[in-house]
ZAGU-54163 format. One record per residue (C-alpha): residue in one letter; x, y, z. Coordinates in pm, 1 decimal, always signed. Last residue first. Layout:
<rs>
<r><residu>A</residu><c1>X</c1><c2>Y</c2><c3>Z</c3></r>
...
</rs>
This chain:
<rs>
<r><residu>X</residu><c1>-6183.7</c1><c2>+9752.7</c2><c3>+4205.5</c3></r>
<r><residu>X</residu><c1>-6262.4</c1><c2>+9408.6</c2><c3>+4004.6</c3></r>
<r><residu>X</residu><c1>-6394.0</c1><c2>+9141.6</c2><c3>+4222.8</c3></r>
<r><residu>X</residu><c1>-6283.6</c1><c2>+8827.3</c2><c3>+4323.1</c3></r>
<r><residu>X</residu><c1>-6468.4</c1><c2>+8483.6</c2><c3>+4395.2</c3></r>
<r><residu>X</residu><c1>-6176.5</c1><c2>+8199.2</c2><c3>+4390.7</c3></r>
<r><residu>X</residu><c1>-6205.0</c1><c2>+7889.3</c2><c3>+4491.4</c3></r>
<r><residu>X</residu><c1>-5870.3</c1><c2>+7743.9</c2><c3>+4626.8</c3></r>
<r><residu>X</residu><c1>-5756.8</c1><c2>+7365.1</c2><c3>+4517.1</c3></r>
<r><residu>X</residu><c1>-5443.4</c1><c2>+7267.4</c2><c3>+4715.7</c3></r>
<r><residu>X</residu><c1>-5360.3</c1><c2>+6874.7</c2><c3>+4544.4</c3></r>
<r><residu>X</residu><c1>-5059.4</c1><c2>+7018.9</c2><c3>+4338.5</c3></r>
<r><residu>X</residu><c1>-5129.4</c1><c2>+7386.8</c2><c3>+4293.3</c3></r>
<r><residu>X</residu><c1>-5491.2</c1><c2>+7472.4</c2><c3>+4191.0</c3></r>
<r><residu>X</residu><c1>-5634.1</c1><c2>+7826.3</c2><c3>+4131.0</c3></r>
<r><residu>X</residu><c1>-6030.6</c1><c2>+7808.9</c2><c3>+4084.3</c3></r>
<r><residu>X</residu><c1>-6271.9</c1><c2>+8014.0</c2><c3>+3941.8</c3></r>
<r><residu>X</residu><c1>-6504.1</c1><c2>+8346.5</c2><c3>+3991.5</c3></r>
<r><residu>X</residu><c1>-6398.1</c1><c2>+8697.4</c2><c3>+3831.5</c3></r>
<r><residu>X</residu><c1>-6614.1</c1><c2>+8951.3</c2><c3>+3915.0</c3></r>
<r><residu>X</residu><c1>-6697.8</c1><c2>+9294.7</c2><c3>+3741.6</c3></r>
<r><residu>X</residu><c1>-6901.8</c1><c2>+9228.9</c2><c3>+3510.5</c3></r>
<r><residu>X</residu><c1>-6825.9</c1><c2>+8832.9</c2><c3>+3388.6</c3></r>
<r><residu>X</residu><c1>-6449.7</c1><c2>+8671.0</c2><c3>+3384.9</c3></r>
<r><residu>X</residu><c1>-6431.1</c1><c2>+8313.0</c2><c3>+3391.2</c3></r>
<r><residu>X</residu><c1>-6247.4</c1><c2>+8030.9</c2><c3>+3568.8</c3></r>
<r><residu>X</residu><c1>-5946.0</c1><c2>+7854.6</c2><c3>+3522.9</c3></r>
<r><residu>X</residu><c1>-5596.2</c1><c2>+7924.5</c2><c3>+3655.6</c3></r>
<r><residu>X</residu><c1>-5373.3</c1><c2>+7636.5</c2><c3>+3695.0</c3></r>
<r><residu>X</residu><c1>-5055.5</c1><c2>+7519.9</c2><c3>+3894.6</c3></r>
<r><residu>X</residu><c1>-4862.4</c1><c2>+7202.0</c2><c3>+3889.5</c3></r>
<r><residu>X</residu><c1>-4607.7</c1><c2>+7320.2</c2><c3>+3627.9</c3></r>
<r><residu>X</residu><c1>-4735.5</c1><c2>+7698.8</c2><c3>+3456.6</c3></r>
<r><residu>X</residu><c1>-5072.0</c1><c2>+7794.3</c2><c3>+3455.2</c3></r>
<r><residu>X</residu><c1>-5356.5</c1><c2>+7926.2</c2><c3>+3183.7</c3></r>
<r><residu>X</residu><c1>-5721.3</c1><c2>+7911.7</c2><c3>+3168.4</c3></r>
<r><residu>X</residu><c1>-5969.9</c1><c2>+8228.3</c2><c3>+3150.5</c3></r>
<r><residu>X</residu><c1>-6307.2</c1><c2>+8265.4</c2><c3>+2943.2</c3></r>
<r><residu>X</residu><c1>-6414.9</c1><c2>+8597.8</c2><c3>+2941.4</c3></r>
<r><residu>X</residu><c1>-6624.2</c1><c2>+8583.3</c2><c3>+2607.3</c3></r>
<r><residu>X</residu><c1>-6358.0</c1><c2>+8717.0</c2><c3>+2403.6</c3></r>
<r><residu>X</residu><c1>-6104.0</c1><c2>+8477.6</c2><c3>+2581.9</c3></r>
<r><residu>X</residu><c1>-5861.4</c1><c2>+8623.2</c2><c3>+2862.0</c3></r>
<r><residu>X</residu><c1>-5502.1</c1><c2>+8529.2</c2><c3>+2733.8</c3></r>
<r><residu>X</residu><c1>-5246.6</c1><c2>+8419.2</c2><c3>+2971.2</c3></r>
<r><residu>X</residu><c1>-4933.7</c1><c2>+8491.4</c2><c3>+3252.6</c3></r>
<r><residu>X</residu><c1>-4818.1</c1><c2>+8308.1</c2><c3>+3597.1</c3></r>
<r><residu>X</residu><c1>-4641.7</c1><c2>+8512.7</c2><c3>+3802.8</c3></r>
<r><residu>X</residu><c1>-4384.4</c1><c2>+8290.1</c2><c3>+4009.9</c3></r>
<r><residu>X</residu><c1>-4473.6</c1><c2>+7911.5</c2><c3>+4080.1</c3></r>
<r><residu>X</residu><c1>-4464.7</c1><c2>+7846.0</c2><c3>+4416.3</c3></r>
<r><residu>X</residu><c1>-4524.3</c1><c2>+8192.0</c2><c3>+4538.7</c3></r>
<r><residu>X</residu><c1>-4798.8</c1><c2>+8254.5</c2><c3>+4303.0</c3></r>
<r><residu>X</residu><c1>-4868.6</c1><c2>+8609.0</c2><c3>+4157.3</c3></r>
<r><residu>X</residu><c1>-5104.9</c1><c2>+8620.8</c2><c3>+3839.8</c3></r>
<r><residu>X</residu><c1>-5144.3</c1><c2>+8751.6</c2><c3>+3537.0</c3></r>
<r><residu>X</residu><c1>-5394.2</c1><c2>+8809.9</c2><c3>+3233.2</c3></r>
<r><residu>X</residu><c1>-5349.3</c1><c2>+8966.6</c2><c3>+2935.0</c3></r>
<r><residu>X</residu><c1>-5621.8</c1><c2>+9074.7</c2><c3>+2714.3</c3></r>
<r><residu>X</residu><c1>-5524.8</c1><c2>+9462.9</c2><c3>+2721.4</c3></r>
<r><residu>X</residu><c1>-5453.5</c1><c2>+9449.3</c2><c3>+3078.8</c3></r>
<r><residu>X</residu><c1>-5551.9</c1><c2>+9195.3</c2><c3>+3357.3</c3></r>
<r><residu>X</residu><c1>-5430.0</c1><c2>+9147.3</c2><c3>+3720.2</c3></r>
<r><residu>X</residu><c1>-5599.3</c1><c2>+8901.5</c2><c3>+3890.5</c3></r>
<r><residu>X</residu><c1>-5466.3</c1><c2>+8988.7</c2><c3>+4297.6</c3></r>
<r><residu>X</residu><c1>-5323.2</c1><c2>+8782.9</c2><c3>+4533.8</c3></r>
<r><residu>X</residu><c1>-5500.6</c1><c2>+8644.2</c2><c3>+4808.1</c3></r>
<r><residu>X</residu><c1>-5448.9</c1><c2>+8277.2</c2><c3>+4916.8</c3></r>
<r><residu>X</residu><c1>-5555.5</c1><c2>+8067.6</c2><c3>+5255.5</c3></r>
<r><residu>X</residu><c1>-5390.3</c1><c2>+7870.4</c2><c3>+5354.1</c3></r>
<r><residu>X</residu><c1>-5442.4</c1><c2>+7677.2</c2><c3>+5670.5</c3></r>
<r><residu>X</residu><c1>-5419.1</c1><c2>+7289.1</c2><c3>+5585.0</c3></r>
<r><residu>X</residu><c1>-5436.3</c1><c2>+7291.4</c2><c3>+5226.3</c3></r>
<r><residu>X</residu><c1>-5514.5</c1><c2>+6951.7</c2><c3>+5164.4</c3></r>
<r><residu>X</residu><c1>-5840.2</c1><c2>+7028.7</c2><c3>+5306.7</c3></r>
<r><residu>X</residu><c1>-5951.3</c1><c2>+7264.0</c2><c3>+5012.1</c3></r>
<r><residu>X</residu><c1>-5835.3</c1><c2>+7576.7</c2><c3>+5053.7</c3></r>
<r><residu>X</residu><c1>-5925.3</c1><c2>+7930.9</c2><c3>+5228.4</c3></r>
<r><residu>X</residu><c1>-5979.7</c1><c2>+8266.5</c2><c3>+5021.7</c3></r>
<r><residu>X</residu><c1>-5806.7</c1><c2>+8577.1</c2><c3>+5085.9</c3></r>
<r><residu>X</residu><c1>-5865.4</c1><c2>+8779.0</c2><c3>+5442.4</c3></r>
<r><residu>X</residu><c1>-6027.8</c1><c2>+9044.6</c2><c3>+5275.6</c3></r>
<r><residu>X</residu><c1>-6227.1</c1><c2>+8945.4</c2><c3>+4963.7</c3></r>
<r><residu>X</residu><c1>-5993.1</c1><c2>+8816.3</c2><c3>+4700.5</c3></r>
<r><residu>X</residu><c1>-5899.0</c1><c2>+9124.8</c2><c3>+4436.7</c3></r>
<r><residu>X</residu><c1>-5956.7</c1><c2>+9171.2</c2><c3>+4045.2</c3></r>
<r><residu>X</residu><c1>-5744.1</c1><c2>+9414.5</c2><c3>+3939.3</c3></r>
<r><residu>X</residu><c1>-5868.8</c1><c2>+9590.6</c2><c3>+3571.1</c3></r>
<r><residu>X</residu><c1>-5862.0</c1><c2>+9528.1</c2><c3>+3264.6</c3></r>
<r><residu>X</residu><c1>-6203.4</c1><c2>+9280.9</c2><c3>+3095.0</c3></r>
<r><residu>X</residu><c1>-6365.2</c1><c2>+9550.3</c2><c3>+2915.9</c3></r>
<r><residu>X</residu><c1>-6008.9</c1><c2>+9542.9</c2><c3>+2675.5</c3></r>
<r><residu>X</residu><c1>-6140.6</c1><c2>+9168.5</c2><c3>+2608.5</c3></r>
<r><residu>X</residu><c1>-6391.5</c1><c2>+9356.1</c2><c3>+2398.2</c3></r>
<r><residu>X</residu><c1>-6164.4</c1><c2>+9602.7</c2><c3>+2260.4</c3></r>
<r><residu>X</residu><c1>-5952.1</c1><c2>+9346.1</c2><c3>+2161.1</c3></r>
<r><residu>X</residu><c1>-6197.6</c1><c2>+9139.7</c2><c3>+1975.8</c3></r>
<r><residu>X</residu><c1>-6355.5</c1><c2>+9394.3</c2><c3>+1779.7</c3></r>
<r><residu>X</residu><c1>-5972.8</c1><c2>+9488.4</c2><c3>+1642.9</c3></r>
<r><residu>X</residu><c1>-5932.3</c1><c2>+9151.9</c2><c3>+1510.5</c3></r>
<r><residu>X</residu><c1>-6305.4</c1><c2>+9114.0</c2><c3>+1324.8</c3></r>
<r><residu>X</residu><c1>-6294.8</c1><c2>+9480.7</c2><c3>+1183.4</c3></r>
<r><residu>X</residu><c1>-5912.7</c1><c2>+9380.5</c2><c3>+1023.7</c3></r>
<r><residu>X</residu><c1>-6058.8</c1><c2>+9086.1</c2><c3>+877.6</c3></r>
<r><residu>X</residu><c1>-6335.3</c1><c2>+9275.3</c2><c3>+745.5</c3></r>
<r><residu>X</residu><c1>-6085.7</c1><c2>+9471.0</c2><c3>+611.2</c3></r>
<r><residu>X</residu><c1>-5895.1</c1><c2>+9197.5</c2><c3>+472.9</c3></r>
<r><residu>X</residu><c1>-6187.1</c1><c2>+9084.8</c2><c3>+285.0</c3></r>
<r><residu>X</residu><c1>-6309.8</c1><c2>+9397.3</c2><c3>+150.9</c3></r>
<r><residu>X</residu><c1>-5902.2</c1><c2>+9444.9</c2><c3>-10.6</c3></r>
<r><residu>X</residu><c1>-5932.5</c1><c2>+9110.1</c2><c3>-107.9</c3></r>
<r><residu>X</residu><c1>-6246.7</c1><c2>+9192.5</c2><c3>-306.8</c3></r>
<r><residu>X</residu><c1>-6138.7</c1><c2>+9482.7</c2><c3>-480.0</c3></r>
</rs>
C-alpha cells in the first residue's frame, strides 16, 4: 500500500512540473530591429525568436544551427552548443538573458506574443 502512495506522489510531483514549465510555450521575439552586441560585435545585431514548447526550448543561430534545452520549473534557461550559450530566465511573459558566441555577447529582452 505504501509503494503504491509513494509512486503516486511521485507521479503528482512529475506531472506538476510539466504543466508548470507548460506556462512557459510560446515565441518569445527581440524588439524590432533585434538587439545590438557588445563591441566585439561590430554591427550585429541578432533577432531570432525563443521558441518554447512543452519544456523545450530552441533557438536559431547561424553559426551554430538551432540550439535545443530544458526550461527549469522556475524558468531558469541555460543550454548551447560549441562557443555559443543561452542563459537567462523566463518570468510572465518576457524572457531576459544573454546569447554569447565566441567574444559577441547580445542581451536579450524578448517578449512572448
Amino acid at each position: 500500500m505504501k509503494l503504491r502512495f509513494g509512486i503516486g506522489v511521485g507521479l503528482l510531483v512529475v506531472s506538476g512540473a510539466a504543466i508548470a514549465q507548460a506556462n512557459f510555450d510560446g515565441v518569445y521575439r527581440a524588439p524590432s530591429g533585434g538587439v545590438p552586441g557588445n563591441s566585439a560585435c561590430g554591427t550585429t545585431k541578432f533577432g531570432y525568436p525563443l521558441r518554447v514548447s512543452k519544456g523545450a526550448v530552441t533557438l536559431q543561430t547561424v553559426s551554430q544551427g538551432e540550439l535545443q534545452g530544458q526550461v527549469g520549473p522556475d524558468g531558469s534557461v541555460s543550454f548551447g552548443r560549441g562557443s555559443a550559450l543561452v542563459a537567462g530566465r523566463i518570468s510572465g511573459n518576457q524572457f531576459v538573458g544573454t546569447y554569447t558566441v565566441g567574444r559577441c555577447q547580445f542581451a536579450l529582452q524578448y517578449s512572448k506574443g
